[in-house]
C-alpha positions as CSV (number, residue, x, y, z in Angstrom):
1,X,53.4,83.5,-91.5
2,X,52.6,86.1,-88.6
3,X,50.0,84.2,-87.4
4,X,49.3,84.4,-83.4
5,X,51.8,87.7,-82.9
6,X,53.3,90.3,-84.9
7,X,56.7,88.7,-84.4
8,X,56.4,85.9,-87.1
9,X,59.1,83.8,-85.1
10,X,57.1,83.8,-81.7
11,X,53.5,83.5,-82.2
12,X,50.5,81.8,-79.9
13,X,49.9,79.3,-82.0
14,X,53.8,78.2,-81.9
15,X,53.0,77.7,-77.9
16,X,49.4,76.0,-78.5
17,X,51.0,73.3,-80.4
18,X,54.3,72.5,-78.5
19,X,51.9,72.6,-75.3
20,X,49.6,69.5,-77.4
21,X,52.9,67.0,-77.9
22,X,54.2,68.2,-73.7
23,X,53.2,65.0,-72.6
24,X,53.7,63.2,-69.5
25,X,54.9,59.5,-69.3
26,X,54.3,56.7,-67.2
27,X,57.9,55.2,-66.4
28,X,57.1,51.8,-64.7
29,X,55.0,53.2,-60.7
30,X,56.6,56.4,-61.7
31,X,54.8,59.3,-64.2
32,X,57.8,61.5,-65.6
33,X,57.0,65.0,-65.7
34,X,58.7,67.3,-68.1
35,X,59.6,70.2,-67.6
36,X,58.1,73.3,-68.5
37,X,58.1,76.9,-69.8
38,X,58.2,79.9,-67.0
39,X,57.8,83.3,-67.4
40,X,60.7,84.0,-64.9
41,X,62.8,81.1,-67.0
42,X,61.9,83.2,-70.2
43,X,63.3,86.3,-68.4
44,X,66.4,84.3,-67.4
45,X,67.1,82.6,-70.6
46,X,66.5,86.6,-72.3
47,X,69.2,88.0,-70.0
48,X,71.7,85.2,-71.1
49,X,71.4,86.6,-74.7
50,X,71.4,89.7,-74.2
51,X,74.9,89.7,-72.3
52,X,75.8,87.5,-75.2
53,X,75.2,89.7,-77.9
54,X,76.5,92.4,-76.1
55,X,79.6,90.8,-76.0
56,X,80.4,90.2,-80.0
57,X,78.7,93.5,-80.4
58,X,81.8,95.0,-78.4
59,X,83.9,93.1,-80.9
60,X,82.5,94.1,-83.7
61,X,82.1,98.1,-82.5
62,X,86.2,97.7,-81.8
63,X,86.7,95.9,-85.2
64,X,84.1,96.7,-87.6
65,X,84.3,94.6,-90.9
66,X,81.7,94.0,-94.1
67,X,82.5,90.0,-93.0
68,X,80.7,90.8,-89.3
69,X,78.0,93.1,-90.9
70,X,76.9,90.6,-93.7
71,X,77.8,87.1,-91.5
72,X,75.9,88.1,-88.8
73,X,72.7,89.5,-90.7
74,X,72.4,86.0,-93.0
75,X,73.7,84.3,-90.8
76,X,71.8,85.6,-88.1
77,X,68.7,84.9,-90.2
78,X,69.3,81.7,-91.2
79,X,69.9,80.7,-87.9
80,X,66.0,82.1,-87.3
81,X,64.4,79.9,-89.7
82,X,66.3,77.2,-88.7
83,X,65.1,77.4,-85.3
84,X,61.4,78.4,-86.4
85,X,61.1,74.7,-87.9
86,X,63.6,72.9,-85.2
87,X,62.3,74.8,-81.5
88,X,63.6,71.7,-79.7
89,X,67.3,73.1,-81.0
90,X,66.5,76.3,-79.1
91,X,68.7,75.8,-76.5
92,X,71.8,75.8,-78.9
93,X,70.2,77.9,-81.6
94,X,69.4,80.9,-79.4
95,X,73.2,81.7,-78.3
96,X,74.1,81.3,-81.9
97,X,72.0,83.8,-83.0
98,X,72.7,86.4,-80.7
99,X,76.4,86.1,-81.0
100,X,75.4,86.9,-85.0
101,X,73.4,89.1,-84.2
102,X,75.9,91.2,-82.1
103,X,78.6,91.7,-85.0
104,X,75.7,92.8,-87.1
105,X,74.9,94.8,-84.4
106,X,77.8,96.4,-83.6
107,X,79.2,96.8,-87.3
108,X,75.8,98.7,-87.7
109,X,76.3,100.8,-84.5
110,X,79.9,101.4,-85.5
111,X,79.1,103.2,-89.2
112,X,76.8,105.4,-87.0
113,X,78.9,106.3,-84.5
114,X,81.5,107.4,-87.3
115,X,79.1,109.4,-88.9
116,X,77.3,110.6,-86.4
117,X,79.3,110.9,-83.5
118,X,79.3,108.4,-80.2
119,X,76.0,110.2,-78.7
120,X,73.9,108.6,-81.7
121,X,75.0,105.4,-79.8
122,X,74.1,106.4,-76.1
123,X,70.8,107.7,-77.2
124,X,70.0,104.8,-79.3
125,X,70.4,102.3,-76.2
126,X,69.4,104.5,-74.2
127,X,65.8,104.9,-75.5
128,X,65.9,101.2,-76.5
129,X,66.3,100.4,-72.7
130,X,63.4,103.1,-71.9
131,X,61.3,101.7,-74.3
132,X,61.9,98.2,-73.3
133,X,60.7,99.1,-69.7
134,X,58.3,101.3,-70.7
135,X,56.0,99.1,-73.1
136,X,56.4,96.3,-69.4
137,X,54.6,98.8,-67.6
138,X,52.4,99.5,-70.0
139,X,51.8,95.3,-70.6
140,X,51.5,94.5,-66.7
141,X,48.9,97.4,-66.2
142,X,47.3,96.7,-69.2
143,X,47.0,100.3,-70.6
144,X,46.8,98.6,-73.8
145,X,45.5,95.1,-73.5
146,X,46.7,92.4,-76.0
147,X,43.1,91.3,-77.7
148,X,42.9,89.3,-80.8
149,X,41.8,92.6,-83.0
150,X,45.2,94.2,-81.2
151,X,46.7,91.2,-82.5
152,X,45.1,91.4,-85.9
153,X,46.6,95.0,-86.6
154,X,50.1,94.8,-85.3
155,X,50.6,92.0,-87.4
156,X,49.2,93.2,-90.5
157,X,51.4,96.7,-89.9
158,X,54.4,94.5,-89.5
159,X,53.8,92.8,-92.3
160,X,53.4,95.4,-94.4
161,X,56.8,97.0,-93.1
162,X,58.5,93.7,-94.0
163,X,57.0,94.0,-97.2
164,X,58.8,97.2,-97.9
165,X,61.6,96.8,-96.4
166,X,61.6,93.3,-98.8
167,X,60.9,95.5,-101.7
168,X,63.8,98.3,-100.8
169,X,66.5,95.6,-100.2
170,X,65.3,94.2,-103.8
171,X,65.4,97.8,-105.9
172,X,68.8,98.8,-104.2
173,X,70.5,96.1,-106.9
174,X,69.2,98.2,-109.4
175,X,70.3,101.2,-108.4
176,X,66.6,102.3,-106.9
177,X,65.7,104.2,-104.0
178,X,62.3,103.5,-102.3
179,X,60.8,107.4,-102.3
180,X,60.8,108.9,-98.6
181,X,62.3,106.0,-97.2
182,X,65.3,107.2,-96.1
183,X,64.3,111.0,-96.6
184,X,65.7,113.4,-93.5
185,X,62.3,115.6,-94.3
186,X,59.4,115.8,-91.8
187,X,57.5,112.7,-93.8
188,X,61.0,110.4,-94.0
189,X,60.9,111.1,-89.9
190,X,57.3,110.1,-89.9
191,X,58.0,106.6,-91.5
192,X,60.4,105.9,-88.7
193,X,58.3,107.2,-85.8
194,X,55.8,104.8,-87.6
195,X,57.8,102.0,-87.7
196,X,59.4,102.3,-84.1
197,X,55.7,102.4,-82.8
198,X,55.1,98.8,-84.2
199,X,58.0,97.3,-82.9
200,X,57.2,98.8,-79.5
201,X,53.5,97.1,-80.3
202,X,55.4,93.8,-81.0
203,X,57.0,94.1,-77.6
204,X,53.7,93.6,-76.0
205,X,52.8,90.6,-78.0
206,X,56.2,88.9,-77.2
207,X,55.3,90.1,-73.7
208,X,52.1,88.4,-73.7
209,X,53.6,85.3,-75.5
210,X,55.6,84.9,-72.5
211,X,52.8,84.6,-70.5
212,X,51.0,82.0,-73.1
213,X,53.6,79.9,-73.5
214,X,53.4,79.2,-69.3
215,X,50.1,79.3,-69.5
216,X,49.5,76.5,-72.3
217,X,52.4,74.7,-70.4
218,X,54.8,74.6,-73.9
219,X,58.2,72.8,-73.2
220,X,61.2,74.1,-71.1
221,X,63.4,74.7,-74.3
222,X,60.3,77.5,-75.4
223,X,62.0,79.7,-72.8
224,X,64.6,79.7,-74.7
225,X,62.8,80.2,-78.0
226,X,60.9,82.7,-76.6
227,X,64.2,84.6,-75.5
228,X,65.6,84.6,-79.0
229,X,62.2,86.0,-79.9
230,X,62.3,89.4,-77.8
231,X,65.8,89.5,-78.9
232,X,64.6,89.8,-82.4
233,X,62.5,92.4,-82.0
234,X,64.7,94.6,-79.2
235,X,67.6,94.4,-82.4
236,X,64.8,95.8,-84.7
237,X,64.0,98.7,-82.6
238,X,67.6,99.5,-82.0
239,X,68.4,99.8,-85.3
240,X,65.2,101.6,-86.1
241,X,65.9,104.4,-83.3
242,X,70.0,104.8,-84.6
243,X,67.9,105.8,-88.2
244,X,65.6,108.0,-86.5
245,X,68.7,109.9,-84.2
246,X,70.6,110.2,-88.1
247,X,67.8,111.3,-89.8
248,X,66.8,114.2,-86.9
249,X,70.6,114.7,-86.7
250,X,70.8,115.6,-90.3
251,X,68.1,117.5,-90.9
252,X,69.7,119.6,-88.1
């Protein structure tokens, strides 16, 4: 399942294949060539969602509603496996989700900032952005490189996070609370810290799947898959970074 990356919706392996069926064809004297995958497109296409999602998020944040929070996390998620077996629908797929995606966002940012206050939400964004940026730089100069044994761990670490977060979504309809989970002590902060430092590790593999997917020469519609992938993880360490703010805020 997480195979090729630590995001299990963009993974090398994803790009190897859709490169194998890009095929040219010979149209009478004339070879067609399709189109293919850029880094820059990628970029383009990730833009386009992002303003997109920041759009319903606004919606949401104004009009908050259980209908937003819980439509746009299924349906957010179903739209993900959907596209993870149909990457030709990308093009379509990819603005669906994110306009999901942003009333689950900003329901999610909303019940924070009425708990919390707004500067939960600045902060969160803010260090989102900074990290965003900040694990680039770290990609292009290649303080950490992306090897296979890199690979190997970040996946394995974000598997096992799925795992428990699998496991706590399964015990809360019994009335159980996974033990230091959401704890506001010094080892519940710790589990956050942990978690936002894969998800900033999974930044470099979608990074570097950027770069595969030009370099294996995968179809023009990957940069749009590819997209939906960073958005993915970029809406995982949000959310990750508003629990980390609450948890430092009440422990205050």
């Amino acid at each position: 399942m997480f195979s090729g990356g630590g995001n299990p919706f963009l993974n090398e392996d994803k790009f190897r294949d859709a490169a194998r069926t890009q095929t040219d064809t010979l149209d009478g004297d004339f070879i067609t060539v399709r189109e293919k995958m850029t880094v820059q497109g990628a970029i383009n296409k990730s833009f386009i969602l992002l303003g997109i999602m920041l759009l319903t998020s606004a919606i949401a944040f104004v009009m908050p509603s259980n209908l937003f929070l819980y439509g746009g996390l299924f349906g957010g998620l179903g739209v993900v496996i959907w596209a993870s077996f149909k990457q030709h629908l990308s093009p379509t797929l990819a603005p669906l989700y994110a306009a999901l995606e942003g009333l689950f966002v900003g329901t999610v940012t909303a019940k924070y900032a009425y708990a919390f206050g707004q500067g939960i939400v600045f902060s969160a964004v803010s260090l989102t952005v900074a990290l965003l940026f900040a694990m680039l730089f770290i990609y292009k100069t290649e303080i950490i490189k992306v090897t296979s044994k890199f690979r190997t761990g970040v996946v394995m670490a974000t598997g096992g996070i799925m795992l428990v977060y699998l496991l706590t979504w399964v015990l809360s309809f019994f009335g159980i609370q996974m033990p230091f989970i959401h704890d506001t002590g010094m080892l519940g902060i710790g589990i956050s810290l942990f978690i936002i430092v894969i998800a900033c590790m999974n930044l470099l593999l979608d990074f570097d799947n950027f770069e595969k997917g030009e370099q294996y020469g995968a179809p023009k519609y990957y940069e749009w898959y590819s997209a939906m992938g960073l958005l993915i993880t970029l809406v995982w360490l949000y959310i990750e970074l508003l629990r980390l703010l609450a948890k430092l805020s009440s422990s205050d």
